[in-house]
Residue, then its C-alpha position, 0 to 999 in steps of 0.5 A: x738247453x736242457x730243459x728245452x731238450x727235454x721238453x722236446x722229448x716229451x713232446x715228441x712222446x706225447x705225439x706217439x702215444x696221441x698216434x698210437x691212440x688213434x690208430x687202435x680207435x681206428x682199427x676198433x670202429x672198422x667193424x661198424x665201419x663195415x655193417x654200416x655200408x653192408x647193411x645201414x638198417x642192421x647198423x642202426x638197430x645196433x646203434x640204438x640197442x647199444x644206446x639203451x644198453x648203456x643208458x641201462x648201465x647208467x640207471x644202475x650205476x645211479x641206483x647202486x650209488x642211492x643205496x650206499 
C-alpha cells in the first residue's frame, strides 16, 4: 500500500510540474501569438531572422568545439 501511495504522490507531481511547464510556454509564445495576427508579414521576418540567428550560434558552437 505504500509503495502505491507513494508512486501515486509522484505521479500527481509530475502532472503539476507537466502543468506548470506548459502554462509558462503558453504565456512565453502570447507575444508572437500576437505580431502574427497584427502584422503576419513582420512575424514572418522575424521568424526567419531568428532561424539564421540560431543556425549562426550553431556554426560557432561547431567552430569553437574544432578548435579544442
Amino acid at each position: 500500500m505504500l509503495g502505491l501511495a507513494n508512486t501515486l504522490n509522484n505521479a500527481a507531481k509530475n502532472i503539476q510540474g507537466v502543468l506548470v511547464n506548459a502554462a509558462g510556454a503558453a504565456i512565453a509564445s502570447a507575444p508572437g501569438l500576437i505580431l502574427q495576427r497584427a502584422s503576419p508579414g513582420l512575424y514572418e521576418l522575424y521568424q526567419q531572422l531568428m532561424a539564421y540567428a540560431n543556425g549562426s550560434v550553431g556554426l560557432e558552437k561547431l567552430r569553437a568545439d574544432a578548435v579544442r
